[in-house]
N, C-alpha and C positions, 0 to 999 in steps of 0.2 A: 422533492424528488432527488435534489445532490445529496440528501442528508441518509437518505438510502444508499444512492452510489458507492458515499464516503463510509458507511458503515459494511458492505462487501467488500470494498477493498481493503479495510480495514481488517477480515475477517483472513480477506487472504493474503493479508501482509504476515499474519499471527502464524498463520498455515506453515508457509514459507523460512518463517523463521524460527518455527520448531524445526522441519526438516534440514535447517542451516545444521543447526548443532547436533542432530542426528547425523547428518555425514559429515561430522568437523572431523575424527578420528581419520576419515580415509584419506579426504584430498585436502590441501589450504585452499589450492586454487577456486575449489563448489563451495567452500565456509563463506571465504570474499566478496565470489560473487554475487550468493545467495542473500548473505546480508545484505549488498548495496544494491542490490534489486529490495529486497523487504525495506531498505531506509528509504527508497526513494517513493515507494506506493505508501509507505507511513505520513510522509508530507503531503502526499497526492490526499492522503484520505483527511487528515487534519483542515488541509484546504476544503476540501468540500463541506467537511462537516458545520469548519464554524461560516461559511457562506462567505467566506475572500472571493471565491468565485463560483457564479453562476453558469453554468452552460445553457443555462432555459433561458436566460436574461433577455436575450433578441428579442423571444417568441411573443416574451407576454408585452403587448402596446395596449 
């Protein structure tokens, strides 16, 4: 199930970071931020995918 999570966030880190450089022209300030939101769901999703961490881990005893 994270291996799904990690692959939508993964999809919309991609998302995100076409749209960066699509409005890199207008503003720096939307290029910066846009990227360091798409870097930081890029770790988010790398975590889930290779299963550093589980969020179901509790559930299953």
């Amino acid at each position: 199930m994270n291996i799904g999570a990690g692959i939508l966030l993964l999809l919309l880190t991609l998302v995100i970071f076409i749209f960066s450089f699509i409005f890199k022209r207008k503003r720096k300030k939307i290029l910066y931020s846009m990227l360091s939101i798409s870097f930081i769901f890029l770790l988010l999703s790398i975590i889930l995918i290779t299963g550093l961490y589980d969020p179901y881990a509790d559930h299953i005893r």
